[in-house]
N, CA and C atoms of all chains as a GROMACS GRO file, in nm:
protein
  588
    1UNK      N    1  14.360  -1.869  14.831
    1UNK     CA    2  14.349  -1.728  14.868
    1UNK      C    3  14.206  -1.698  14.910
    2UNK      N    4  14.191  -1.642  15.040
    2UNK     CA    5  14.056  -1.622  15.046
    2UNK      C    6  14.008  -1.451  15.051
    3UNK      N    7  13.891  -1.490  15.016
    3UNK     CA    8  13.815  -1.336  14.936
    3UNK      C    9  13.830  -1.241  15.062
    4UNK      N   10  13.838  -1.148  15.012
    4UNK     CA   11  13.814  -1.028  15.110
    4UNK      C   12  13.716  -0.948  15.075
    5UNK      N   13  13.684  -0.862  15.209
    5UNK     CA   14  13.524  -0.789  15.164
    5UNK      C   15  13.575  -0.609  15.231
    6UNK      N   16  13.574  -0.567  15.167
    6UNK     CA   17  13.580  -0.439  15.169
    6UNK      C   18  13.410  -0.335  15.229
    7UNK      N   19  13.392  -0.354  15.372
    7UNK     CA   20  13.280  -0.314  15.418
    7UNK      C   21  13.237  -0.198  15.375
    8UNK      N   22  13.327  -0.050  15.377
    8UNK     CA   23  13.245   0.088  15.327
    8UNK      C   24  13.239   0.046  15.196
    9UNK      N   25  13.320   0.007  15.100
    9UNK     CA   26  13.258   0.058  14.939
    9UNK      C   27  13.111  -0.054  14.937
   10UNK      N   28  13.107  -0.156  15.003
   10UNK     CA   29  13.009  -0.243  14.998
   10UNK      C   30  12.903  -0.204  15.049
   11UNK      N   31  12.907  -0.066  15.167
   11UNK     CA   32  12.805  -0.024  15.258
   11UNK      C   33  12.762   0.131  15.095
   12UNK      N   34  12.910   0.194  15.044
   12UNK     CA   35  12.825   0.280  14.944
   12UNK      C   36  12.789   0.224  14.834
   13UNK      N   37  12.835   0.108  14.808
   13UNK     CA   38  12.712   0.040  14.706
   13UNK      C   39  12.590  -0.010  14.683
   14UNK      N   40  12.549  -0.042  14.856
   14UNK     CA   41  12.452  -0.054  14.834
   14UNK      C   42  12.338   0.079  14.874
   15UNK      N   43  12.422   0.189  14.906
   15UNK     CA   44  12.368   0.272  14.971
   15UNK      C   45  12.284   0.341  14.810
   16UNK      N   46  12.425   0.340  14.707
   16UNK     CA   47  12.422   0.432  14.606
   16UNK      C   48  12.273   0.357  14.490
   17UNK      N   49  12.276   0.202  14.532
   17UNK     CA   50  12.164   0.159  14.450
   17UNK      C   51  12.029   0.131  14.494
   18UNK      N   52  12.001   0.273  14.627
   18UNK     CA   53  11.891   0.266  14.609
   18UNK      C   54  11.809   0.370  14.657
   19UNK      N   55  11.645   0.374  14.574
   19UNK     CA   56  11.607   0.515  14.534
   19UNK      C   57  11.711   0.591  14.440
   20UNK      N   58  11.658   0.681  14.382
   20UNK     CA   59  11.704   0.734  14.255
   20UNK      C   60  11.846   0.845  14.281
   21UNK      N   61  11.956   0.799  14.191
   21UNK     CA   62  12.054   0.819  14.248
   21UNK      C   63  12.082   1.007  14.264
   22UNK      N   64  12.000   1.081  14.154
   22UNK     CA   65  12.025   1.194  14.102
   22UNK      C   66  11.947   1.296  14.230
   23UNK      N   67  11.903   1.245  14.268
   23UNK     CA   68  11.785   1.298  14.345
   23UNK      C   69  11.861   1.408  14.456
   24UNK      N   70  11.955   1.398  14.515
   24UNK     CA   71  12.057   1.488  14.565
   24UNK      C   72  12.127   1.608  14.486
   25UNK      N   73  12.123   1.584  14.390
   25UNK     CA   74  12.193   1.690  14.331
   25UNK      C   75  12.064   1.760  14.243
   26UNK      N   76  11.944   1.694  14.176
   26UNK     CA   77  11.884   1.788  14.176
   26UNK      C   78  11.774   1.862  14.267
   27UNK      N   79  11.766   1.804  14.386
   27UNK     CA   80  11.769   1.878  14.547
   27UNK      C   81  11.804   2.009  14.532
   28UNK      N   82  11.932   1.938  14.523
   28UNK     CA   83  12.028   2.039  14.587
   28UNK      C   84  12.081   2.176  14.448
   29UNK      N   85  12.054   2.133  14.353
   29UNK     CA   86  12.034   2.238  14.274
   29UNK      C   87  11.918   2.346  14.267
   30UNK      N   88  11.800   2.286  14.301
   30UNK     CA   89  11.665   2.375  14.306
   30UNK      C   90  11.698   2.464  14.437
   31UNK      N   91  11.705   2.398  14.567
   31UNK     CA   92  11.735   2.386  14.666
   31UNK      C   93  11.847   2.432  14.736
   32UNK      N   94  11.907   2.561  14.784
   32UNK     CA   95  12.046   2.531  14.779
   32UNK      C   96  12.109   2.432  14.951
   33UNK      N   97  12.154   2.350  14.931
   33UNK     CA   98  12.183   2.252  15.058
   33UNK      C   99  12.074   2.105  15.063
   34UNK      N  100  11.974   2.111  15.013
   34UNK     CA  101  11.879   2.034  15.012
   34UNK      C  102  11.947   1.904  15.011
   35UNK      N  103  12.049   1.898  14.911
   35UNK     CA  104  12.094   1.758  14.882
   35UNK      C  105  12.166   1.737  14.984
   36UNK      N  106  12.217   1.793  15.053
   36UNK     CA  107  12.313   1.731  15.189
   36UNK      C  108  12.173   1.707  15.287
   37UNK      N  109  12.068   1.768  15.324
   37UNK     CA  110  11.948   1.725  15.428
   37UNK      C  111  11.897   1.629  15.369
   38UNK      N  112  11.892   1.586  15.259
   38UNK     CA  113  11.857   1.463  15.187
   38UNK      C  114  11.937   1.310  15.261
   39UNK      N  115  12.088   1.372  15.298
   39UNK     CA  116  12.180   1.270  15.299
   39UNK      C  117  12.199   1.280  15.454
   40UNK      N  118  12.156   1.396  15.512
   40UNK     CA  119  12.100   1.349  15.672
   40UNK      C  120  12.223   1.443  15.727
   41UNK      N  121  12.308   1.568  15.604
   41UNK     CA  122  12.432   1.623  15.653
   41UNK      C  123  12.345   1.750  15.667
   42UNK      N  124  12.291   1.776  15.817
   42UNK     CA  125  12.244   1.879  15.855
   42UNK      C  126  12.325   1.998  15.832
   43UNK      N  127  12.461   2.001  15.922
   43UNK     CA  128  12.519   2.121  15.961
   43UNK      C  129  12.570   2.157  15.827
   44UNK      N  130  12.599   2.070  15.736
   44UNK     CA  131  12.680   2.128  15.623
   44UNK      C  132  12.540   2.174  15.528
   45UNK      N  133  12.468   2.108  15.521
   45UNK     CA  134  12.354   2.147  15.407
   45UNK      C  135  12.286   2.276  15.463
   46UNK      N  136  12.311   2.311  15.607
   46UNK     CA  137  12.237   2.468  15.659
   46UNK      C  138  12.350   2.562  15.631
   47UNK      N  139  12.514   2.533  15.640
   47UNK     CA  140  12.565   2.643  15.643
   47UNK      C  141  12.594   2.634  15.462
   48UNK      N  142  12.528   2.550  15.376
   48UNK     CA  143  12.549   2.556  15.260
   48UNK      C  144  12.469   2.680  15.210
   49UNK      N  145  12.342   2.605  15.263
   49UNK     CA  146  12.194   2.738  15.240
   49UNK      C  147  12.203   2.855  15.263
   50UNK      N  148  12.288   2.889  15.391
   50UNK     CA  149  12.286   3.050  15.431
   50UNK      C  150  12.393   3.075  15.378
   51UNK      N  151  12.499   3.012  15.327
   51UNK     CA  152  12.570   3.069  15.234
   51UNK      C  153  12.542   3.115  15.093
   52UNK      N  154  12.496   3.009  14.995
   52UNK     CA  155  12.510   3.057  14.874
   52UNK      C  156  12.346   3.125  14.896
   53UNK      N  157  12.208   3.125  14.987
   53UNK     CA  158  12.111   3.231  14.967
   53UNK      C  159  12.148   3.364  15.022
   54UNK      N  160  12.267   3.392  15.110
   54UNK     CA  161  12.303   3.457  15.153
   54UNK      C  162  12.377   3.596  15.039
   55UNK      N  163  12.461   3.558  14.960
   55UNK     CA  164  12.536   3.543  14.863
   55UNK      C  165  12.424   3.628  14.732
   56UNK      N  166  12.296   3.521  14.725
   56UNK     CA  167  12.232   3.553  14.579
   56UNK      C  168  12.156   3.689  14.663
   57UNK      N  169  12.134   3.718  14.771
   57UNK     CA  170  12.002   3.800  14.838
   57UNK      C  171  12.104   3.940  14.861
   58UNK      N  172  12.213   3.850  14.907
   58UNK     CA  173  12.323   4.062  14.906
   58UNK      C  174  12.312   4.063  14.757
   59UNK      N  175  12.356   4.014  14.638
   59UNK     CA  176  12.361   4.025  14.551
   59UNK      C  177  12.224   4.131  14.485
   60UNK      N  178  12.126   4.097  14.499
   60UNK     CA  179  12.020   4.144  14.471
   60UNK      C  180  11.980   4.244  14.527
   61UNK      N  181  12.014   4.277  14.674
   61UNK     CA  182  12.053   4.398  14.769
   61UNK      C  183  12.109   4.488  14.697
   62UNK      N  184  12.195   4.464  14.658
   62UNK     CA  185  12.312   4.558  14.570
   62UNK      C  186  12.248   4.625  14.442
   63UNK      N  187  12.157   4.556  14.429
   63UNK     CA  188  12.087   4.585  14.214
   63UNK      C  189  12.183   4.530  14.150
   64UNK      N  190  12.241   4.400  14.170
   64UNK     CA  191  12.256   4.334  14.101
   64UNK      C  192  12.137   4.323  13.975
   65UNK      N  193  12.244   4.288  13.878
   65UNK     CA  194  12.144   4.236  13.745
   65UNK      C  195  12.128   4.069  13.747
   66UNK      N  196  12.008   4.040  13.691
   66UNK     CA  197  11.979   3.884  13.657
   66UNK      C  198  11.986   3.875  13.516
   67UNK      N  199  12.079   3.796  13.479
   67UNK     CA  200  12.087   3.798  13.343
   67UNK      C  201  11.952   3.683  13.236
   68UNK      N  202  11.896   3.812  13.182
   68UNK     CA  203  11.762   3.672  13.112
   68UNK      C  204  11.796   3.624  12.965
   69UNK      N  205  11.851   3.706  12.914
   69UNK     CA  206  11.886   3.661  12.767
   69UNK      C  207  12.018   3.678  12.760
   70UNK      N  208  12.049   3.582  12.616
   70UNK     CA  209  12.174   3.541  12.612
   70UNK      C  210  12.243   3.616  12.433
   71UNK      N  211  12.231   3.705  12.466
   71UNK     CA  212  12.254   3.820  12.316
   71UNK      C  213  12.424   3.790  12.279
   72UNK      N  214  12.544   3.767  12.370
   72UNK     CA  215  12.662   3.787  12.375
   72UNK      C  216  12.684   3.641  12.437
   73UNK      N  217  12.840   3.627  12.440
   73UNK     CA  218  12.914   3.530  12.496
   73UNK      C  219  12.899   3.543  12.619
   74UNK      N  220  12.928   3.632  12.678
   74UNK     CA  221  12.954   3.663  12.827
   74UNK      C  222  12.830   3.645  12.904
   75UNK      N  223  12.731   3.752  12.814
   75UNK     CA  224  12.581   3.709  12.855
   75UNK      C  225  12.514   3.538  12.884
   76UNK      N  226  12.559   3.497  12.777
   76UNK     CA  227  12.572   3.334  12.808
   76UNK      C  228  12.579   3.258  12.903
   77UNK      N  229  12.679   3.348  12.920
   77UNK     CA  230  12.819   3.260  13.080
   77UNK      C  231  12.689   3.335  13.173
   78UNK      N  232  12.714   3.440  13.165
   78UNK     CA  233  12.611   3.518  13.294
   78UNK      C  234  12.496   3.413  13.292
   79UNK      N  235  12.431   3.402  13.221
   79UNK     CA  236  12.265   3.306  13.217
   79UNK      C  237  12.331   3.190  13.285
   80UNK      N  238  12.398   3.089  13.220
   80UNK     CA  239  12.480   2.934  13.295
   80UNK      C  240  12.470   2.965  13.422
   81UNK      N  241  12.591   3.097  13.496
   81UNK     CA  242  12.572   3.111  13.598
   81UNK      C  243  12.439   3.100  13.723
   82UNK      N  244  12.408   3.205  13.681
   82UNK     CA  245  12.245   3.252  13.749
   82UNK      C  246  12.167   3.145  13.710
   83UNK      N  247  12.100   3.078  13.649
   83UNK     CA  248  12.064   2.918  13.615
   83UNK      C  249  12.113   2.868  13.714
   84UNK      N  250  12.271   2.869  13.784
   84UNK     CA  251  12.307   2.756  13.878
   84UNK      C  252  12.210   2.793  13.997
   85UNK      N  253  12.159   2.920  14.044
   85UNK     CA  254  12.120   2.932  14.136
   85UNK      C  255  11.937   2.855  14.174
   86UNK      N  256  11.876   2.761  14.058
   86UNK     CA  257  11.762   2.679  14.059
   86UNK      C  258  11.685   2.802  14.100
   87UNK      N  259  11.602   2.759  14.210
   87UNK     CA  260  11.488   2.834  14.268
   87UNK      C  261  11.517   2.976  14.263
   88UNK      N  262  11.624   2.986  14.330
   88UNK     CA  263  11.653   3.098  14.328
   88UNK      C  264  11.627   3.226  14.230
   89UNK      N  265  11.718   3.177  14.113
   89UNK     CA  266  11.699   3.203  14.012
   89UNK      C  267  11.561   3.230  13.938
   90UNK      N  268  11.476   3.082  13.954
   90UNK     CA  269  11.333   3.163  13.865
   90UNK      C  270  11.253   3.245  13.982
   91UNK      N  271  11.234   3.218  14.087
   91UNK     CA  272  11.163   3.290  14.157
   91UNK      C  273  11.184   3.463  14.120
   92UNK      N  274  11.367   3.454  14.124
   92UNK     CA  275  11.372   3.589  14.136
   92UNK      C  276  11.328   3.692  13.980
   93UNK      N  277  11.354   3.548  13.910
   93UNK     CA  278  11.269   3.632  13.774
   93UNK      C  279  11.159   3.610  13.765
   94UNK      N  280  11.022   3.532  13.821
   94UNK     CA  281  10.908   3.571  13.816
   94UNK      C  282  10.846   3.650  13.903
   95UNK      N  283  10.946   3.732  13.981
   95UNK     CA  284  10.926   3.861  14.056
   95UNK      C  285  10.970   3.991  13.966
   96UNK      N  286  11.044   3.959  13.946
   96UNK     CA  287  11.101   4.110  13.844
   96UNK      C  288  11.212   4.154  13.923
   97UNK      N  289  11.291   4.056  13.994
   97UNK     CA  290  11.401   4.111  14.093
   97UNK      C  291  11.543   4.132  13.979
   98UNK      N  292  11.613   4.177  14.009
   98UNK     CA  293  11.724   4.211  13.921
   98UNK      C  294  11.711   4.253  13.773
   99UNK      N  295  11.620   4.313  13.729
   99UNK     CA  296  11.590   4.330  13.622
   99UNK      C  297  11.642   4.492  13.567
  100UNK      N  298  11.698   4.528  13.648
  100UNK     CA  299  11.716   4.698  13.596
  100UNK      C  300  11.862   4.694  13.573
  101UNK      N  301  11.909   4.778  13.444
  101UNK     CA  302  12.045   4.737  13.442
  101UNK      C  303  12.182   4.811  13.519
  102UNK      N  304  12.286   4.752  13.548
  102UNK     CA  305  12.357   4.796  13.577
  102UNK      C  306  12.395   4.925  13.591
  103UNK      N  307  12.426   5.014  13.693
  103UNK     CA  308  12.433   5.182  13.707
  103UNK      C  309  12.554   5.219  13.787
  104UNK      N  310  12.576   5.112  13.877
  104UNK     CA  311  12.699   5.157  13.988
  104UNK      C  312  12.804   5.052  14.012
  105UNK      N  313  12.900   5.035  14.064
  105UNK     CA  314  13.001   4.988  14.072
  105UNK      C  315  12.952   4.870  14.215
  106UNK      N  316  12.855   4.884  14.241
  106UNK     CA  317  12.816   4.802  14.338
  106UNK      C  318  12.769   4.740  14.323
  107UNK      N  319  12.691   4.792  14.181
  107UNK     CA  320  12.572   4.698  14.083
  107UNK      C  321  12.619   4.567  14.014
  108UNK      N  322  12.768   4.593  14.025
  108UNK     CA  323  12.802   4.529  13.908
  108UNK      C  324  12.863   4.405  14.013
  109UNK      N  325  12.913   4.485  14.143
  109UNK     CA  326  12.924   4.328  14.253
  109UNK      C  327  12.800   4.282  14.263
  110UNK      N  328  12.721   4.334  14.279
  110UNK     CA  329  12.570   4.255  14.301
  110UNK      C  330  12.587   4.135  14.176
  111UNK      N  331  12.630   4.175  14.058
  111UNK     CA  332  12.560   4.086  13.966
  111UNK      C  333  12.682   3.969  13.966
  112UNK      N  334  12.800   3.988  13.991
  112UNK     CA  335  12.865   3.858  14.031
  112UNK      C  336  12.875   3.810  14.110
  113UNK      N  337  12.821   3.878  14.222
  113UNK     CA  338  12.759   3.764  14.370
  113UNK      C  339  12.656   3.712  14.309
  114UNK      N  340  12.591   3.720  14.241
  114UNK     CA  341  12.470   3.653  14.181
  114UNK      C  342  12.521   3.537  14.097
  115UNK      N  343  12.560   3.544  14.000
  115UNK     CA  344  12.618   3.456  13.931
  115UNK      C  345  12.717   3.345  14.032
  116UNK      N  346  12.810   3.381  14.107
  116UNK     CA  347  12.891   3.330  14.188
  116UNK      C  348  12.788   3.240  14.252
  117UNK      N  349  12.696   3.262  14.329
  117UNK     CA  350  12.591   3.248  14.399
  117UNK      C  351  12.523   3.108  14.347
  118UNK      N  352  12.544   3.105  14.204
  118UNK     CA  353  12.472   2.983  14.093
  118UNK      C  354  12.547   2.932  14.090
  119UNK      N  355  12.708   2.938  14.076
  119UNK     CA  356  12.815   2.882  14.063
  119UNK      C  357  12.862   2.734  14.169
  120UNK      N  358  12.862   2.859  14.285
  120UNK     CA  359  12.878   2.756  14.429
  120UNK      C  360  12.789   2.663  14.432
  121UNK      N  361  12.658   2.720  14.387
  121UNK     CA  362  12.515   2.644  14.456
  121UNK      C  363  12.555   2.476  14.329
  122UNK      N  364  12.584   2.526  14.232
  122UNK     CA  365  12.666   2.383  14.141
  122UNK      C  366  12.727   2.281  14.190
  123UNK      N  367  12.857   2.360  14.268
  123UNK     CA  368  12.959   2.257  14.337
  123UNK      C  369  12.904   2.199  14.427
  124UNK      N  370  12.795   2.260  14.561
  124UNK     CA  371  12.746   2.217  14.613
  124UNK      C  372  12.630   2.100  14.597
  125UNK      N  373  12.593   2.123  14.454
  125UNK     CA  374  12.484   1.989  14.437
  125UNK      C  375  12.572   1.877  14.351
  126UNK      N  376  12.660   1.908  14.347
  126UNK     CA  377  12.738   1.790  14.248
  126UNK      C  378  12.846   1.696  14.401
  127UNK      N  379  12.841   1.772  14.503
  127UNK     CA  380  12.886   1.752  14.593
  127UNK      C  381  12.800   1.655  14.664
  128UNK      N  382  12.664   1.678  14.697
  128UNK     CA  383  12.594   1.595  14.762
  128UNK      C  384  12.562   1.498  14.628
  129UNK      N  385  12.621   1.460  14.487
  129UNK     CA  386  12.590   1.368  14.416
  129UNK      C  387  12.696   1.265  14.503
  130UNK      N  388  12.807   1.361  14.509
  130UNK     CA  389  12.912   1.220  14.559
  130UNK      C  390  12.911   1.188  14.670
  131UNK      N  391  12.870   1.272  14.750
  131UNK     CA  392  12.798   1.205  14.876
  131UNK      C  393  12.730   1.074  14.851
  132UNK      N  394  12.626   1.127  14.735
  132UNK     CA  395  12.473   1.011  14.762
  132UNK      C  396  12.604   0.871  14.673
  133UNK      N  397  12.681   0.878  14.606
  133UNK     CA  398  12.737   0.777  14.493
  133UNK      C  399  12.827   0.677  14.631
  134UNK      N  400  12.917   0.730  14.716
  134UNK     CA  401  12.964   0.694  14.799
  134UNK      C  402  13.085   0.752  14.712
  135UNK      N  403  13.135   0.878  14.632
  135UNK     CA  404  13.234   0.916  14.584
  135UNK      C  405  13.306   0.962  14.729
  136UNK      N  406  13.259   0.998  14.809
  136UNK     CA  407  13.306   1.118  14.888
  136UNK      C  408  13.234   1.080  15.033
  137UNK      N  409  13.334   1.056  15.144
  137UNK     CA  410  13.266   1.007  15.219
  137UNK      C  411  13.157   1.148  15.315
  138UNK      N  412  11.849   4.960  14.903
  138UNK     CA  413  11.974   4.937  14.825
  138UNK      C  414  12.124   4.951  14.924
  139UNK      N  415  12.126   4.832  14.914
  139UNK     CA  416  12.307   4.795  14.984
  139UNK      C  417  12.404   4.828  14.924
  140UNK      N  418  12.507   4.916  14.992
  140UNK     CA  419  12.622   4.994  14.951
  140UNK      C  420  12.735   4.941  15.015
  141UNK      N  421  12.836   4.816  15.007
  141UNK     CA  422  12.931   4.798  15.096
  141UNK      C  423  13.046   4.878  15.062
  142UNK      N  424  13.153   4.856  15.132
  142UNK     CA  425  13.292   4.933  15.106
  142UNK      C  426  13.299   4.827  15.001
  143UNK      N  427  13.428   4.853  14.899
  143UNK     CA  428  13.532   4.759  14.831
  143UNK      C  429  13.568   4.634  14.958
  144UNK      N  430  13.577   4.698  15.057
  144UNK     CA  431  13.644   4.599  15.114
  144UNK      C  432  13.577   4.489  15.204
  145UNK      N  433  13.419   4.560  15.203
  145UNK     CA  434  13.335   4.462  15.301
  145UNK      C  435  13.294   4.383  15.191
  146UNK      N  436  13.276   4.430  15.027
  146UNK     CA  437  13.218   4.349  14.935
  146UNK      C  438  13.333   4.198  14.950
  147UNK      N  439  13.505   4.260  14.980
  147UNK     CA  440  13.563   4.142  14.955
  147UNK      C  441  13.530   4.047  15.040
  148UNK      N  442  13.479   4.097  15.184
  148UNK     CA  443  13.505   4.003  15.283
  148UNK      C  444  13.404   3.938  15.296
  149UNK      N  445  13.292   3.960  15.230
  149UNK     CA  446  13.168   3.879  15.219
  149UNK      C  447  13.202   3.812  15.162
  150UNK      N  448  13.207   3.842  15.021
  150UNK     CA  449  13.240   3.754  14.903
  150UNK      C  450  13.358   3.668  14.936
  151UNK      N  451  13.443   3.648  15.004
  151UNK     CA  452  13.491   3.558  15.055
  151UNK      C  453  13.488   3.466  15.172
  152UNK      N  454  13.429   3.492  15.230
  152UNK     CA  455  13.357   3.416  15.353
  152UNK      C  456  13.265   3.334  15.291
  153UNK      N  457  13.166   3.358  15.173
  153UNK     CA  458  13.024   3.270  15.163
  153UNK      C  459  13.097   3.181  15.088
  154UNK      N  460  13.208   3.263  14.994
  154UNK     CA  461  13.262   3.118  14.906
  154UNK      C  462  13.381   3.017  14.963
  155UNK      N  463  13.422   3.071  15.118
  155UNK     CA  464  13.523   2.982  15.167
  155UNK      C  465  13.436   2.886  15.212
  156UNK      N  466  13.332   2.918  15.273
  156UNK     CA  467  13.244   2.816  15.388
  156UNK      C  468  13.197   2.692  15.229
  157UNK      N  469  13.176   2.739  15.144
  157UNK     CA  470  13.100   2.652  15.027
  157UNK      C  471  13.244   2.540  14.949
  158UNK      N  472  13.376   2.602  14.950
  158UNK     CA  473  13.495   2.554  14.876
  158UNK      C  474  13.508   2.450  15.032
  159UNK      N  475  13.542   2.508  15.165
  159UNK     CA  476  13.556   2.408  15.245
  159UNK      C  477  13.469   2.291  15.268
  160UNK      N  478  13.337   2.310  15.239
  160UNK     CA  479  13.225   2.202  15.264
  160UNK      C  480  13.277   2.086  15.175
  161UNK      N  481  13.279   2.142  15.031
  161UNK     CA  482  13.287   2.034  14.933
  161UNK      C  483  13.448   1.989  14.885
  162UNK      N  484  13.523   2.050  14.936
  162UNK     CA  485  13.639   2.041  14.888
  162UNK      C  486  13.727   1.933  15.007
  163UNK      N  487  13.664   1.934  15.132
  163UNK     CA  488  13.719   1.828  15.204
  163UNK      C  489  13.588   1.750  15.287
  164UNK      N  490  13.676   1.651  15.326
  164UNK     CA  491  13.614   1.544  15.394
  164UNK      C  492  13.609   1.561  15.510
  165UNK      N  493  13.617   1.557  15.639
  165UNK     CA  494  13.634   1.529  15.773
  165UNK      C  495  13.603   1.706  15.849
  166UNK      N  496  13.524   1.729  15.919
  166UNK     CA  497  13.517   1.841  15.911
  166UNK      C  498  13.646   1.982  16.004
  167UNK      N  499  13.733   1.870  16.063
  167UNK     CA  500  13.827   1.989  16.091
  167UNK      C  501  13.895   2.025  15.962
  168UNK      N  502  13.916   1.917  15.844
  168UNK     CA  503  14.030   1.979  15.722
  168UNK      C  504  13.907   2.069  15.660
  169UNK      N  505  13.776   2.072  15.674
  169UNK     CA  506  13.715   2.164  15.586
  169UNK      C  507  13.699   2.274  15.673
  170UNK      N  508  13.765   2.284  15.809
  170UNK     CA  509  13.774   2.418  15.853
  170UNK      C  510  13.861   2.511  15.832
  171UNK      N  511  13.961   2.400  15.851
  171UNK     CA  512  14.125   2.445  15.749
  171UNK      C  513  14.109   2.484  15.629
  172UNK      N  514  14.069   2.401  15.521
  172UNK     CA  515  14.068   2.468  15.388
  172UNK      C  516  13.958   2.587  15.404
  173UNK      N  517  13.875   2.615  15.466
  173UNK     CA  518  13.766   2.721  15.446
  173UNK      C  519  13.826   2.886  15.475
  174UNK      N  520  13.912   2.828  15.589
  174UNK     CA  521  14.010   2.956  15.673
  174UNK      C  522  14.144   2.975  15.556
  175UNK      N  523  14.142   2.846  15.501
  175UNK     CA  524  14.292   2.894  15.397
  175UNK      C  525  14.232   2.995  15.270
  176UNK      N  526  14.149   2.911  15.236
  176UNK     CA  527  14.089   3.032  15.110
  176UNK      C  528  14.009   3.144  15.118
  177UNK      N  529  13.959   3.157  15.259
  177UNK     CA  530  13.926   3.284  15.348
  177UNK      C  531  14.076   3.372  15.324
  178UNK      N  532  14.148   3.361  15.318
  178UNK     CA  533  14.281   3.419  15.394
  178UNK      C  534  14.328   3.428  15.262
  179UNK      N  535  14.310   3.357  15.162
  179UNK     CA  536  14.398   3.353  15.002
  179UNK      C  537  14.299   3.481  14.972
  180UNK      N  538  14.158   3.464  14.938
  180UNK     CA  539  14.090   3.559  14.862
  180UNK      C  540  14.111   3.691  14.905
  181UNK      N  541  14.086   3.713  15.080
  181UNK     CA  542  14.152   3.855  15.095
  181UNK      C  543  14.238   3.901  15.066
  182UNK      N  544  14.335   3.852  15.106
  182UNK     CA  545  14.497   3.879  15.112
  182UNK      C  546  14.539   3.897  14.961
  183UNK      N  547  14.482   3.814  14.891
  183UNK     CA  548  14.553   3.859  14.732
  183UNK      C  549  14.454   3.979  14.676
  184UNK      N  550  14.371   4.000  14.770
  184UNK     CA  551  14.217   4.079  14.706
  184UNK      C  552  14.336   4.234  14.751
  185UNK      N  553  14.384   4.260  14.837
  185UNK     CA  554  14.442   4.316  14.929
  185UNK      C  555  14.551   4.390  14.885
  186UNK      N  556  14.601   4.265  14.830
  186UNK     CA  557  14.746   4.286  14.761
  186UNK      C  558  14.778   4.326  14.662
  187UNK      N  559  14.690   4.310  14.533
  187UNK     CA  560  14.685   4.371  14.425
  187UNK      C  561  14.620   4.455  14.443
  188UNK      N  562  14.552   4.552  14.488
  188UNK     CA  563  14.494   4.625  14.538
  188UNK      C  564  14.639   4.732  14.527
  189UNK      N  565  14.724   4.744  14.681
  189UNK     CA  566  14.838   4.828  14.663
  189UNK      C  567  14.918   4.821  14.542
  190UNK      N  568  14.894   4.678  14.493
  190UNK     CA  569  14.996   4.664  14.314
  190UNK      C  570  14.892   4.786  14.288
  191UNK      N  571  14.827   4.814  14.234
  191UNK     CA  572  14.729   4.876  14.140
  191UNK      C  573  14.733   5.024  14.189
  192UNK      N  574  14.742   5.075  14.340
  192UNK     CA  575  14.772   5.154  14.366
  192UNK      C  576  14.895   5.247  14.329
  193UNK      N  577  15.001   5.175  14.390
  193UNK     CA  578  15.173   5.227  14.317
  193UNK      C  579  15.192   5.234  14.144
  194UNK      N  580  15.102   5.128  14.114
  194UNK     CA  581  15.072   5.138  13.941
  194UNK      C  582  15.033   5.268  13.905
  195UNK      N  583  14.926   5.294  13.975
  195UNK     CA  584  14.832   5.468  13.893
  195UNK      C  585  14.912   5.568  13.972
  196UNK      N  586  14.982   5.566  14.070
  196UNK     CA  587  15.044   5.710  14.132
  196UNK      C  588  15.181   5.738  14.014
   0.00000   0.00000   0.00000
């Protein structure tokens, strides 16, 4: 019986062992899209960016809240969330952006486009992990 | 300070998260145009729909 060679998983294995494998996803977590321009996926890593910064900046438009402490359960989840958004996220709290609380019914979309905003920006860097792994072509 | 309708909030909010579910959710980029336009079309439409549920509910 003679061997066979399976060229792509052999082309993402060696792709995946080298330089540091994480480096895309935490790109692309600080970053939102970074990890796909890392992996040379222009169009998807730009319409990643103007999506989920798109997303956290109406959010914040709105008076959305940024959730900083974690007093409650929910509050919790809120922090996890907004955390997903990396840069985003601390920048906008070492500005003092979203910091006033909730008042209007618009406020309160602001603050789950925000969170949402951290959410996506997640899938999206766990996305360019399987990119960089050869999970996902 | 940004004030959308109910209904422009939906259509944002579903557009930024179809373009982000289609990127990562498929491979090849016509099926991630497809899935982006399908869950474009799910989030309104059910955003939409319960909407009139909720309406005929309170009258």
């Amino acid at each position: 019986m003679t061997p066979t060679t399976n060229k792509p998983a052999d082309g993402a294995a060696k792709q995946s062992s080298a330089g540091f494998v994480y480096l895309p996803l935490v790109a692309g977590w600080l970053i939102p899209g970074a990890g796909h321009f890392l992996l040379r996926k222009w169009v998807r890593g730009a319409l990643l960016f103007v999506s989920i910064v798109s997303m956290f900046a109406l959010g914040l438009a709105m008076q959305g809240k940024i959730y900083t402490g974690a007093h409650e359960v929910l509050d919790m989840l809120g922090v996890a969330g907004d955390l997903g958004g990396g840069l985003l996220y601390l920048i906008s709290r070492a500005l003092g952006l979203g910091a006033d609380p909730v008042q209007t019914t618009v406020a309160d979309y602001g603050t789950k486009f925000i969170v949402v905003a951290g959410l996506l920006n997640i899938i999206a860097a766990v996305d360019a992990h399987n990119l960089r792994t050869g999970r996902k072509s | 300070m940004l004030h959308p309708s109910h209904l422009a909030a939906v259509i944002l909010f579903a557009l930024f998260a179809s373009v982000v579910f289609g990127i990562t959710m498929r491979e090849t980029p016509r099926r991630m145009i497809r899935y982006g336009a399908y869950c474009f079309v799910l989030f309104v439409g059910s955003a939409v729909l319960l909407s009139w549920v909720m309406f005929f509910i309170a009258r």
